[in-house]
C-alpha positions in Angstrom: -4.6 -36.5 19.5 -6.5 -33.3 18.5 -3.0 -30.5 16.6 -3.9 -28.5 19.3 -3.5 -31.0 22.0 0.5 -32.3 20.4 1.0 -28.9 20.1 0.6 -28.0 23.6 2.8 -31.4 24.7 5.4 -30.0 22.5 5.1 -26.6 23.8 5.6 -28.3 27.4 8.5 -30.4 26.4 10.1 -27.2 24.7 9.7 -25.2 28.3 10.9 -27.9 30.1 14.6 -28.3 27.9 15.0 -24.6 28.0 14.5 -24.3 31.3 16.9 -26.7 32.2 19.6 -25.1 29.2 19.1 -21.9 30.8 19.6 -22.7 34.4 19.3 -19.5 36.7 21.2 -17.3 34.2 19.6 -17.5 31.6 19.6 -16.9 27.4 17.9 -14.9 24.7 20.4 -16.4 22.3 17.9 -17.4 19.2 18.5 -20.9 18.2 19.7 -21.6 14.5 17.0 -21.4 11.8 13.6 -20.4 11.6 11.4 -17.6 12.2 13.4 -16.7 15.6 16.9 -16.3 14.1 15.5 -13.6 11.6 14.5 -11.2 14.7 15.1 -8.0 14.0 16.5 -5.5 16.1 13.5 -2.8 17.7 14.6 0.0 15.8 12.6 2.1 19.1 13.5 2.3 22.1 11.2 -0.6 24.6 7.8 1.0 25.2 8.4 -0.1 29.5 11.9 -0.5 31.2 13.4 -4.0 31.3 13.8 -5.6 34.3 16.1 -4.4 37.0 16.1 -7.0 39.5 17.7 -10.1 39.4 14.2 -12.4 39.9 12.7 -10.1 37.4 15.7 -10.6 34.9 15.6 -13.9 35.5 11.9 -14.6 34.9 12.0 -12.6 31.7 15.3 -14.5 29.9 13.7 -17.7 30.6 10.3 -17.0 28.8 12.6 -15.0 26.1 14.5 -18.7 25.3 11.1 -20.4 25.6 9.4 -18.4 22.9 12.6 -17.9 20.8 12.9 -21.5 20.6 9.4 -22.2 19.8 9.2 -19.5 17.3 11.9 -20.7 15.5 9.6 -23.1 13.6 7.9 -23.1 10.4 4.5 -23.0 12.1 4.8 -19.2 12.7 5.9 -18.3 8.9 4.7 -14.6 8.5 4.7 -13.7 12.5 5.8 -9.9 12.1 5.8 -8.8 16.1 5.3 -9.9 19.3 5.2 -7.4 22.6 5.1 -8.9 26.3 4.6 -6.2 28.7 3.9 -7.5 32.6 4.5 -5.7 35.7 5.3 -2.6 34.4 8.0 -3.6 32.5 8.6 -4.9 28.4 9.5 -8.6 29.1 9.6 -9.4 25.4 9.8 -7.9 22.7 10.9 -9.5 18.9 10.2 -8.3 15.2 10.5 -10.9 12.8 11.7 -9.9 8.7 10.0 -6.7 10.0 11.4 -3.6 12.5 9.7 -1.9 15.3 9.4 1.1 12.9 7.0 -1.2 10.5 3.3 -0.2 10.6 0.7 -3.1 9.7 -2.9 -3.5 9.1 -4.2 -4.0 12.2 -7.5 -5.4 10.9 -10.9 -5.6 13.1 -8.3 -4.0 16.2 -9.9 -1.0 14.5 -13.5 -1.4 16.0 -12.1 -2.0 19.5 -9.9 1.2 18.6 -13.6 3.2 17.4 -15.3 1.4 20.9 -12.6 3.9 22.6 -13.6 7.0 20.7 -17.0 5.9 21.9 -16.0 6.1 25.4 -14.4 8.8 25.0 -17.6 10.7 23.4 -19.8 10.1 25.6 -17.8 11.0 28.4 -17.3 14.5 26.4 -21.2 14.4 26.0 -21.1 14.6 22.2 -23.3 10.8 22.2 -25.8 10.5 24.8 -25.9 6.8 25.9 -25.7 3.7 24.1 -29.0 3.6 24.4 -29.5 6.1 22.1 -30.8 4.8 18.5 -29.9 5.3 15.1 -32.7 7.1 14.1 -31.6 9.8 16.6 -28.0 9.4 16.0 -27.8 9.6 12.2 -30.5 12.0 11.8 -29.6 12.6 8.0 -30.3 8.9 7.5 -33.5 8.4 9.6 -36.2 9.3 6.9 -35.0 6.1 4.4 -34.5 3.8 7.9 -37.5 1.3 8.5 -39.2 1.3 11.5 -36.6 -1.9 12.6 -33.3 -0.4 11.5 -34.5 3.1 13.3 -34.9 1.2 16.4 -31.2 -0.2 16.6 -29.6 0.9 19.4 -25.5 2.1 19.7 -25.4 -0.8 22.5 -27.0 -3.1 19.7 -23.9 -2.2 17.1 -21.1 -2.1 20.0 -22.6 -5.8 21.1 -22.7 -6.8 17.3 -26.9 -7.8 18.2 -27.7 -5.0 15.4 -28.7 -8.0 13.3 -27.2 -5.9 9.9 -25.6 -7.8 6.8 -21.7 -8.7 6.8 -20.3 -6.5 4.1 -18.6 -3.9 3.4 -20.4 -1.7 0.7 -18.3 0.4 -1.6 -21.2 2.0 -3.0 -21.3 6.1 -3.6 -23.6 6.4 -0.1 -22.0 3.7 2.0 -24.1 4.2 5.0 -27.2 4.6 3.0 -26.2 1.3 1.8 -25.8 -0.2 5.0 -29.1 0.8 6.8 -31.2 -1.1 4.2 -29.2 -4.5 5.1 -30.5 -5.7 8.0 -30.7 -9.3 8.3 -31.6 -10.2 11.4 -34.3 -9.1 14.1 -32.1 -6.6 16.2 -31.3 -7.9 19.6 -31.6 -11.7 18.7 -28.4 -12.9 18.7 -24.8 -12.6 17.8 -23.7 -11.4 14.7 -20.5 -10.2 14.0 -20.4 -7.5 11.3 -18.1 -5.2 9.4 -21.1 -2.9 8.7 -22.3 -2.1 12.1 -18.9 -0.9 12.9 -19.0 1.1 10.3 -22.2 2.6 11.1 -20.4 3.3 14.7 -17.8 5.3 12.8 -20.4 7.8 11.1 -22.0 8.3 14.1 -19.1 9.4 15.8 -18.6 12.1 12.7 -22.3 13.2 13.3 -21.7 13.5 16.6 -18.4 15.2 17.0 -19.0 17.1 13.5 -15.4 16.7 12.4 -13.7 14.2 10.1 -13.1 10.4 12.7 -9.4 10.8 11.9 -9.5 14.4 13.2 -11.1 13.6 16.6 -8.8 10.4 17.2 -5.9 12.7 16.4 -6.9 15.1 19.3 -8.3 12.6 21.2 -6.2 9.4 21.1 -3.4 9.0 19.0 -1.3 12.4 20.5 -2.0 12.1 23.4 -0.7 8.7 23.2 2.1 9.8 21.3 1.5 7.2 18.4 2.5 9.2 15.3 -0.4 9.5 12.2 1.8 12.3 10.2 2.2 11.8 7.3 -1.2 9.8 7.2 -2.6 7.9 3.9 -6.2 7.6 3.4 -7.3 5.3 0.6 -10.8 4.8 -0.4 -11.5 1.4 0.5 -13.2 -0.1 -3.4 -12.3 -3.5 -2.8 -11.5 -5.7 0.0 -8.2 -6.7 -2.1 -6.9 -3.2 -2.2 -6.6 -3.2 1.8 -2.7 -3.6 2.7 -0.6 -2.4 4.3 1.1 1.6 4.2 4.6 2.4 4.7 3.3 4.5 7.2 0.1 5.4 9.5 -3.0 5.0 7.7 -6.7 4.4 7.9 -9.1 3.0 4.2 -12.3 5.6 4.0 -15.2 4.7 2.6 -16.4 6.7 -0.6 -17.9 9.8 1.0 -14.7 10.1 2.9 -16.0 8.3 6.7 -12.9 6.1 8.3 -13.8 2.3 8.0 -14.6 1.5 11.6 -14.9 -2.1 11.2 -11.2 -2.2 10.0 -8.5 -0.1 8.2 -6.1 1.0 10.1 -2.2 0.5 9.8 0.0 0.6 13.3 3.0 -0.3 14.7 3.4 -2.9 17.0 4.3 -0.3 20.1 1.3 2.1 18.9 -1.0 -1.3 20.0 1.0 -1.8 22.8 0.2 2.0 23.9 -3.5 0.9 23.8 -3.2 -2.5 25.6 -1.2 -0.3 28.4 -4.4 2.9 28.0 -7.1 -0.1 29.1 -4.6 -1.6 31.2 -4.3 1.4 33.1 -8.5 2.1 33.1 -8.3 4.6 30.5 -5.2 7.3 32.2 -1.9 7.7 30.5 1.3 9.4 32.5 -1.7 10.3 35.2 -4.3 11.8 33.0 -7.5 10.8 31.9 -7.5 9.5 28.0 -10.7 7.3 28.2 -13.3 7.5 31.5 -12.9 4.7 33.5 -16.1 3.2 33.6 -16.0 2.9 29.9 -12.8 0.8 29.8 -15.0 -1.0 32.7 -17.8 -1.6 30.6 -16.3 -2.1 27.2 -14.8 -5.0 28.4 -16.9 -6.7 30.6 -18.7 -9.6 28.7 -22.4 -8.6 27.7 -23.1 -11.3 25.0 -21.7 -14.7 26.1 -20.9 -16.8 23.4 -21.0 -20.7 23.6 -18.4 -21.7 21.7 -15.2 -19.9 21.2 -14.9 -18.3 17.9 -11.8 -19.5 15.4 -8.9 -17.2 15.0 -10.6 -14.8 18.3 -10.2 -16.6 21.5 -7.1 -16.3 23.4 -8.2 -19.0 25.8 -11.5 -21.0 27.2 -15.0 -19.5 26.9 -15.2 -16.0 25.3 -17.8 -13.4 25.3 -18.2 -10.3 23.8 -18.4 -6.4 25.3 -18.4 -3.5 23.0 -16.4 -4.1 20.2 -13.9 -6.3 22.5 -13.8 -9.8 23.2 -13.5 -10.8 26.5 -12.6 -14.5 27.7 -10.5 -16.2 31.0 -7.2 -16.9 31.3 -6.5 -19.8 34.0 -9.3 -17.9 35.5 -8.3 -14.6 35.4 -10.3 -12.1 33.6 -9.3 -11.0 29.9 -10.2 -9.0 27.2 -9.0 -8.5 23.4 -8.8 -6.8 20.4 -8.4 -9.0 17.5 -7.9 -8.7 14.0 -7.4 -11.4 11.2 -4.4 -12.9 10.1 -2.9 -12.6 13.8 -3.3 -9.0 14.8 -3.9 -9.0 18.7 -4.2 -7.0 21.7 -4.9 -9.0 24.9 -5.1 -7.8 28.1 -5.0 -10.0 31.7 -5.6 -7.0 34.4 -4.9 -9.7 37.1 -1.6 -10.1 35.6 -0.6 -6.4 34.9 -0.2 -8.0 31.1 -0.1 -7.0 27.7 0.5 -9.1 24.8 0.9 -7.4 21.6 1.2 -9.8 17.9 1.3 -8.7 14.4 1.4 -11.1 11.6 1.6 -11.1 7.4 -1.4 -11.9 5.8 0.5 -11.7 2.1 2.6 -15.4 3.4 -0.5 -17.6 3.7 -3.5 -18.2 1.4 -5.9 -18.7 4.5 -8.2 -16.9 6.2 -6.2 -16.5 9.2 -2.7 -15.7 10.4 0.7 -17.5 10.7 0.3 -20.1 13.8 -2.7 -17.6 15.0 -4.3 -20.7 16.9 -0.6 -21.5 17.7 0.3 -18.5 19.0 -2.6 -18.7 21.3 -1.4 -22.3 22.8 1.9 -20.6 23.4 0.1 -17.8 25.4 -1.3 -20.0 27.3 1.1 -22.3 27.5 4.3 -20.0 28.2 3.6 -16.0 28.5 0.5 -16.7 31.3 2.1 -19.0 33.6 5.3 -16.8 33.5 3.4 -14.1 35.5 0.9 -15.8 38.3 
């Protein structure tokens, strides 16, 4: 039997005792050892109300003991957060050796967080269409772009089809750098990259004409209320100098552009605030943050992918919109943004759910996070069910 497979059994057989310990009461007593009996309190106060009701309350301290229990084990060494928010309300919420207050790198979340300030641009009319093409977006650039890198389209780099190199340059002219790496034919297939991203970053200073972090200020992050004062901004040199700031931050490259392909450092609520933005098709408290139709369209699936990708899917076959990854849940529509080493935003509309996780990448010596593929059985295993 497959890890995944015993670990779903054990997930089952977990559900089932706590169930039947909890009765129609109910506990979020921690169990004794392990990652669970380290939970920190929030340190903020929950991003939703709790549950009122008694069926509410009652739903919500059974799931609390399921997942406490299960993340009690070893399997989940380095879990830093984990957010449920469902029907309006924070079901869940635990910080583990880490506090609500605790920002984190949030990884590859940071293209689904520059996808956004996409929407959000062209709705403004600062970027015409996706159609538009680098050659007329980065104008600067277009006299050293060949005839095939010119012709890349915004839609190619929000789709990842741009066909460019996976790297990060840390040359003087980073961009320059990029747009003579192009690897593949534009439009021929799937291939995820750091430097297209990136690429979507300096087009949004080009077309705004003020520093990225400026216009997500104004933008997104006030008006969300997730604080970036005092902000650090290191130059990204090397991709072991990214980790993690005591505060808000976001890595520039060396001519001072935000990374958009990763970089930024949140807390768990300020992803949370995201998942409830898309959640809520782009308004928060009533007005408009992000058009509609964007949050539509960023998140609807425009490059299926055949097999789901390690460390990405939540759940059977994902696909990929702009700069989000989309996939089903029991077959409910879902979308995500995902970042290694267990950084997660995943979104069920069906569901009115949020799931928010954080995770330590300093506690494992792989590529990917504490029980990441884990995490995702109990998803599906526990959180989904617990809100048909």
């Amino acid at each position: 039997m497959s890890d995944h497979r015993v670990r779903a059994v054990r997930i089952g057989a977990v559900l089932a005792v706590v169930l039947l310990a909890v009765g129609c009461t109910g506990t979020t007593t921690p169990p004794d050892g392990g990652a669970a009996s380290e939970a920190s309190p929030t340190a903020l106060a929950p991003l939703l109300p709790t549950a009122t009701s008694e069926a509410d309350l009652a739903v919500d301290q059974q799931l609390a003991a399921a997942l406490d229990h299960e993340f009690a084990s070893d399997e989940y060494t380095g879990l830093a957060s984990v957010i449920v928010l469902a029907d309006g309300r924070t079901a869940y919420e635990r910080y583990y050796d880490s506090a609500g207050t605790d920002h984190h790198h949030v990884w590859s979340v940071t293209k689904s967080i520059i996808s956004t300030l996409v929407g959000i641009a062209i709705g403004e009319g600062k970027i015409p269409g996706v159609d538009a093409t680098l050659a007329q977006l980065l104008p600067d650039h277009a006299e050293g772009m060949t005839p095939g890198v010119a012709r890349i389209t915004l839609e190619q780099l929000l789709t990842m089809t741009a066909g460019l190199a996976d790297d990060l340059p840390s040359s003087d002219d980073a961009v320059a750098s990029i747009l003579t790496k192009q690897a593949l034919a534009p439009g021929t297939e799937f291939s995820y990259a750091n430097n297209g991203a990136h690429l979507v970053a300096a087009i949004l200073v080009e077309a705004t004409g003020i520093p990225l972090l400026e216009y997500a200020r104004a933008r997104l992050f006030d008006p969300l209320g997730i604080p970036t004062h005092p902000t650090d901004q290191p130059t990204f040199t090397d991709w072991n100098d990214l980790t993690d700031p005591s505060g808000f931050g976001w890595y520039v490259d060396p001519q001072g552009i935000n990374l958009g392909g990763l970089g930024i450092s949140l807390r768990a609520q300020d992803m949370a605030k995201i998942g409830l933005l898309y959640l809520n098709h782009g308004a928060w408290h009533g007005q408009e943050v992000v058009p509609a139709d964007w949050v539509k369209t960023s998140t609807t699936e425009h490059v299926p992918l055949e097999v789901g990708v390690e460390g990405f899917a939540p759940a059977g076959e994902v696909g990929y919109g702009y700069l989000w990854w989309t996939t089903r849940v029991d077959g409910d529509a879902a979308y995500s943004a995902n970042g290694s080493f267990g950084q997660r935003i995943l979104v069920v509309p069906d569901r009115d759910l949020v799931v928010v996780t954080q995770a330590s990448f300093t506690s494992r010596g792989d590529d990917w996070a504490p029980g990441d593929t884990a995490v995702n059985d109990v998803f599906i295993s526990l959180i989904a069910p617990a809100f048909r």
